[in-house]
C-alpha positions in Angstrom: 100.5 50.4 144.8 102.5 53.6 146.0 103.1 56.5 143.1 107.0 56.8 142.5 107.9 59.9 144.2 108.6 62.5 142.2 112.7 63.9 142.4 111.9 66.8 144.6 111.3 63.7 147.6 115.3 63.8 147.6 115.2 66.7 149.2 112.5 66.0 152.0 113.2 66.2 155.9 111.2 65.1 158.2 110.3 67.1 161.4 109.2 65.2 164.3 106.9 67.2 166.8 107.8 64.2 169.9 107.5 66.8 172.9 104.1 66.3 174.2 103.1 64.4 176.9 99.6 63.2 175.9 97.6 64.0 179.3 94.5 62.4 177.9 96.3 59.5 178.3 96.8 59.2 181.7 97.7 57.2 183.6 99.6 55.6 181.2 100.8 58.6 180.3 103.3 60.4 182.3 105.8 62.6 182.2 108.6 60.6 182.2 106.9 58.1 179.5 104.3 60.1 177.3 102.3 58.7 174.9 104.5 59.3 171.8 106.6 56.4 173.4 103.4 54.0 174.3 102.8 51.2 172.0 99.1 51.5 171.9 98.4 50.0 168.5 101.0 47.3 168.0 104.5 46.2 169.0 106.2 49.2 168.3 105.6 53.0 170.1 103.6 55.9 168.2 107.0 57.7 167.7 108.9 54.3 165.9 105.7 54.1 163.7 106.1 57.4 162.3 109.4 57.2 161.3 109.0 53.8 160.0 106.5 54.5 157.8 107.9 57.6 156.6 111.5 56.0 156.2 110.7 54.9 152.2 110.6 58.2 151.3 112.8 60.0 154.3 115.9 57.8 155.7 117.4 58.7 159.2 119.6 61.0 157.9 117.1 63.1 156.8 115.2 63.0 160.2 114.7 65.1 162.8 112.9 65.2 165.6 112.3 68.2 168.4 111.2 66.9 171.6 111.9 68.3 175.1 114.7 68.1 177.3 113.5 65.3 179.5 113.2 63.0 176.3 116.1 63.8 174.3 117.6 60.3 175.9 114.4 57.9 175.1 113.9 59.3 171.9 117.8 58.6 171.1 117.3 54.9 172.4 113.3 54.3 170.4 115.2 55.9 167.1 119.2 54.6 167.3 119.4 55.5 163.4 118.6 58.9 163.7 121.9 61.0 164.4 122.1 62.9 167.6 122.5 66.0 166.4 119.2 65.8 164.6 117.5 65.1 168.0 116.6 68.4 169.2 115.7 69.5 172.9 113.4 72.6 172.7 114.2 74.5 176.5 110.5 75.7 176.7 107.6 74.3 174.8 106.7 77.4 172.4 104.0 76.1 170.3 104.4 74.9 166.8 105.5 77.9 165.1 108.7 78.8 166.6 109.1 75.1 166.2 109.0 75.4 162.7 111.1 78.4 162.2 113.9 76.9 164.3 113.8 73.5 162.0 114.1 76.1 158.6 117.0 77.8 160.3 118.8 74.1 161.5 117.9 72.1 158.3 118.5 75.2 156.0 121.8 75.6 157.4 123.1 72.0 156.2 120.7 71.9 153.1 119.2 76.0 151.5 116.9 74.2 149.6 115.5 71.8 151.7 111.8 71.0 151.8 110.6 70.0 155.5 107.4 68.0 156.0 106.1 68.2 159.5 104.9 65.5 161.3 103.2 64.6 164.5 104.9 61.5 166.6 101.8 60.3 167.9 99.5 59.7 165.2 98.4 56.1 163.3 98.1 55.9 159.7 96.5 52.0 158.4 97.6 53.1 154.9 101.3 54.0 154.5 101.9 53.2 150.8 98.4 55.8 149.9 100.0 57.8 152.5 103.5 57.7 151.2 102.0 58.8 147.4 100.5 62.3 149.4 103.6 63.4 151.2 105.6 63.2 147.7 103.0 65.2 145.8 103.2 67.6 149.0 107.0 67.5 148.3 106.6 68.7 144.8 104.2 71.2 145.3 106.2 72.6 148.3 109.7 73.0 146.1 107.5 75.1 143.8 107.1 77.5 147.0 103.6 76.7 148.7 102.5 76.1 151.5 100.8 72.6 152.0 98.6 70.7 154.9 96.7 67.6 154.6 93.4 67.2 154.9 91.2 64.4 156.7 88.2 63.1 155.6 85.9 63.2 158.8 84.2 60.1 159.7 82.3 61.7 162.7 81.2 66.0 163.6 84.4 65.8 165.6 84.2 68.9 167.7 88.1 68.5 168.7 89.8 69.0 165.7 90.5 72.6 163.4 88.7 72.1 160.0 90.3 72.7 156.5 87.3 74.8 153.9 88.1 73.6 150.4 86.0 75.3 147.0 83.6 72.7 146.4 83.4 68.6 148.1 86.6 67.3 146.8 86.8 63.5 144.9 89.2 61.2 146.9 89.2 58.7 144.1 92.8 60.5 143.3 95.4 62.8 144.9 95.6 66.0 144.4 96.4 69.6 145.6 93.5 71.8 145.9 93.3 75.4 147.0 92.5 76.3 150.7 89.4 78.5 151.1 89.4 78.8 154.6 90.6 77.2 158.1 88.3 76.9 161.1 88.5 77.0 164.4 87.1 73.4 166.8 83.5 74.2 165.9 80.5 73.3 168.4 78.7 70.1 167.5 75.7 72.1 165.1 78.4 73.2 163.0 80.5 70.4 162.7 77.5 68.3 161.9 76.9 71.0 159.1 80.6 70.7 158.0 80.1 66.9 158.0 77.1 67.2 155.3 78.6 69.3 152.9 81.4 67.3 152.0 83.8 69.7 151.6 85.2 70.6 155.4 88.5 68.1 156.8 89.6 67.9 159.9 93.2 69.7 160.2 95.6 66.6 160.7 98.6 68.7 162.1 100.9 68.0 159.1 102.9 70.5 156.7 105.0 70.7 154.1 107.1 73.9 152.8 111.0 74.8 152.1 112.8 76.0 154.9 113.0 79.0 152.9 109.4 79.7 152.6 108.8 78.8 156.5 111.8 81.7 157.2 110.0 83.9 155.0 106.6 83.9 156.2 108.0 83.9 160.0 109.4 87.2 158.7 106.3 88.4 157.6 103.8 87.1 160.4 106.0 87.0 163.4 108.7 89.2 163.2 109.7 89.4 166.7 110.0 85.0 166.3 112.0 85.7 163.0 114.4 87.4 164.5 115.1 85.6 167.9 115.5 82.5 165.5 117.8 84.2 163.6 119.8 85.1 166.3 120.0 81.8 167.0 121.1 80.6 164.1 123.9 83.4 164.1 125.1 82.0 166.7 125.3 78.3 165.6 127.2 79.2 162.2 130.4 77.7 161.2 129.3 74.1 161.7 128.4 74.7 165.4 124.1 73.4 164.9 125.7 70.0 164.6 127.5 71.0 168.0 124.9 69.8 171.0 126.0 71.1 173.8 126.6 74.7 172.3 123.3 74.5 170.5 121.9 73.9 173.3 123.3 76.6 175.8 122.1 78.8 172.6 118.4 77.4 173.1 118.1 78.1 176.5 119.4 81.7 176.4 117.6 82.6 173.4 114.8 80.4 172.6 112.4 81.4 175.4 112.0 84.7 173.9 110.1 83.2 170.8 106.1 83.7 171.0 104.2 80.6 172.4 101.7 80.6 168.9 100.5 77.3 166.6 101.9 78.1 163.1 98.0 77.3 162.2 97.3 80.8 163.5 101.0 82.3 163.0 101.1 81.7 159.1 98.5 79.0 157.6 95.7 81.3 158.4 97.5 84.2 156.8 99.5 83.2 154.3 97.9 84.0 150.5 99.2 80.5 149.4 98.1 77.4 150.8 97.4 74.1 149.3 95.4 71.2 151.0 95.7 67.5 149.6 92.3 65.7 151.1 93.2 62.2 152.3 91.2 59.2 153.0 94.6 56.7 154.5 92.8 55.5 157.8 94.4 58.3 159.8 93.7 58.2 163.7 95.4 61.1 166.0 94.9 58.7 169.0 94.1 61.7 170.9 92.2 60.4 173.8 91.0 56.8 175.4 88.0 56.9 173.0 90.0 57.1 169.9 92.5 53.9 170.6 89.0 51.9 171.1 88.0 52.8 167.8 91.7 50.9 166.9 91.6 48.0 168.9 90.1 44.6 168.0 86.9 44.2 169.4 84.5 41.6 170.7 80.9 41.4 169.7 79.7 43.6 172.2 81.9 46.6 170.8 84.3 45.6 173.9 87.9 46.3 173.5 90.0 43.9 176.2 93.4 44.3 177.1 93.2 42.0 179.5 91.1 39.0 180.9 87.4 39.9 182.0 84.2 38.4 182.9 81.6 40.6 181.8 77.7 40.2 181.7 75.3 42.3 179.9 78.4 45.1 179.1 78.8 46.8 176.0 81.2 49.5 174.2 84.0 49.3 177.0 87.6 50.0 177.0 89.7 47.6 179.9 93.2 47.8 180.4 93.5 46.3 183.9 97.1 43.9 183.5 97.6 41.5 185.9 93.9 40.6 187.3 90.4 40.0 186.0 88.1 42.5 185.9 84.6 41.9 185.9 81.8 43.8 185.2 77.7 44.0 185.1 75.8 46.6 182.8 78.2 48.5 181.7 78.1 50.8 178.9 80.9 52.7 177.1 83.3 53.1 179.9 87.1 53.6 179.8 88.9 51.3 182.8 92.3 51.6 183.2 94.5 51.0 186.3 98.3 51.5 186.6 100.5 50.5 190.4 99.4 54.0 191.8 96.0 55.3 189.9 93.1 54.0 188.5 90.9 55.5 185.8 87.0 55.1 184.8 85.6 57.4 182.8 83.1 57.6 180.2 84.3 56.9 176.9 82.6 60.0 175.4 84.4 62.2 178.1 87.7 60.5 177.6 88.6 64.6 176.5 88.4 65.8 179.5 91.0 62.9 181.4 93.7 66.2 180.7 91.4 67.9 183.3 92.7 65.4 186.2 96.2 66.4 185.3 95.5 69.9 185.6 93.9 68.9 189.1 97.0 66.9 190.0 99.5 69.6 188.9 97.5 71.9 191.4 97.5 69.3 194.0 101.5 69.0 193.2 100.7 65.4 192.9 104.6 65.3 191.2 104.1 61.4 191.9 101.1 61.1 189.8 102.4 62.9 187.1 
């Protein structure tokens, strides 16, 4: 049973991060439909699970979500309770940290004592209500001034994700807010191995929780040429005029691109004196490549996950997601197959990373139609 969240939730936003376009993904993912909009794990997308899950705790007024300005119309139509003026087209992609500081500035203006949580769009959580409990103590412990991020327990040496360095190997029988020691870099496979076996390294999930005040501060601190574009921006948007769409954005675009393109993992978590880390064990998956939505799939005996009919002999550990014919298959072993009208992929599920690397290809080809 989900903990009762504790009064400070009243005050929680969320932020939305819905603005990437999930190369590994492709070809299913495209430009025009990235994988924050997919529905890889059930009937609705990545970016509708988020919010649903989160909506206990945070309703649609207290949403927002900061996407680019290609997808400001398909995230209004996935989330039609979310107001429009809480949808948010960044003119440039700029990393996370401006990202955040522009959020403060927004959400501060309507609310000074606001406390944001930040959230990815495309992740999968298989326990909201466990999860649900976590964000409220990150709440709490965020109106009290930290700075909080939330810990996974690794499952694998994943040599993809940032770690999180707590004191000693934390107990996950209960929740609770420990003190960062130390963040880490995507570590080579030796080391993440050796993180793995002592217990006390998580993988970075992405998420954050702080006051818009605290954000603003530290973006004054750590990135003071940011904190000030961003606060010429929100000069400009006073008197009521954030809520004002068009204006804001004409603002964006003039000002905006002058923010630095940094992750606010680097920009403040790193620097920042303190920082909190709640480790988690909720049956988080960042379905970051082809690889990671097999682990989610139902399965056959064989390890196979099917997406569509197939005849296979002597095949193990495959991914197939070939609609509209059957695909058969001899001795095969841990292979991704996936076919869209104009492209077809196969790729070893263990290199399902490196799909992004035929984008980059395509983009130099200016393969616009593949994209």
């Amino acid at each position: 049973m989900s903990r009762r969240p504790p009064s400070s939730a009243g005050r929680l936003y969320a932020v939305i991060l819905a603005g990437g376009r999930g190369t590994r993904f492709w070809p299913r993912s495209r430009r025009n439909n990235p994988k924050q909009f997919m529905k890889l794990s059930g009937p609705s997308s990545l970016l509708q699970q988020t919010v649903a899950r989160l909506r206990p705790l945070i309703p649609p007024s207290r949403t927002w979500v900061f996407t680019s300005e290609d997808l400001v119309q398909q995230v209004a139509r996935e989330l039609p309770g979310v107001p429009r003026a809480q949808i948010v087209a960044e003119p440039c992609q700029r990393n996370t940290a401006p990202c955040a500081g522009l959020a403060a500035e927004l959400i501060g203006a309507r609310d000074p004592e606001a406390i944001l949580g930040v959230f990815p769009s495309d992740h999968t959580i298989r326990k909201p209500g466990r999860f649900r409990s976590v964000v409220a103590l990150a709440a709490q412990h965020a109106a009290q001034g930290a700075i909080v991020t939330l810990g996974i327990e690794p499952r694998w040496p994943e040599t993809g994700y940032g770690y999180v360095e707590f004191r000693s190997a934390p107990s996950l029988d209960q929740i609770e807010a420990l003190a960062v020691k130390r963040f880490h870099e995507k570590p080579p496979l030796a080391v993440a191995r050796r993180y793995l076996r002592a217990r006390r390294y998580f993988w970075n999930s992405g998420m954050f929780f702080w006051t818009a005040r605290t954000i603003r501060e530290a973006l004054r601190s750590y990135l003071p040429q940011t904190a000030d574009v961003l606060a010429a921006i929100a000069s400009r948007l006073q008197g009521g005029r954030e809520t004002d769409v068009r204006h804001r954005q004409r603002v964006l675009k003039q000002l905006y691109p002058k923010c630095e393109n940094i992750s606010v993992d680097y920009a403040v978590l790193e620097r920042a004196p303190r920082v909190l880390g709640i480790p988690l064990r909720v049956g988080w998956n960042d379905v970051g490549s082809w690889n990671a939505l097999h682990d989610l799939l139902p399965q056959d005996r064989q390890g196979n996950a099917l997406r569509t009919e197939t005849l296979l002999i002597d095949s193990k550990g495959l991914l197939v997601d070939v609609p509209g014919k059957l695909v058969a298959g001899v001795g095969l072993e841990d292979l991704v197959i996936v076919e869209t009208e104009d492209a077809l992929l196969v790729a070893r599920r263990d290199r399902s990373q490196d799909v992004s690397r035929i984008v980059k290809e395509l983009e130099q080809a200016r393969r616009k139609d593949l994209l």
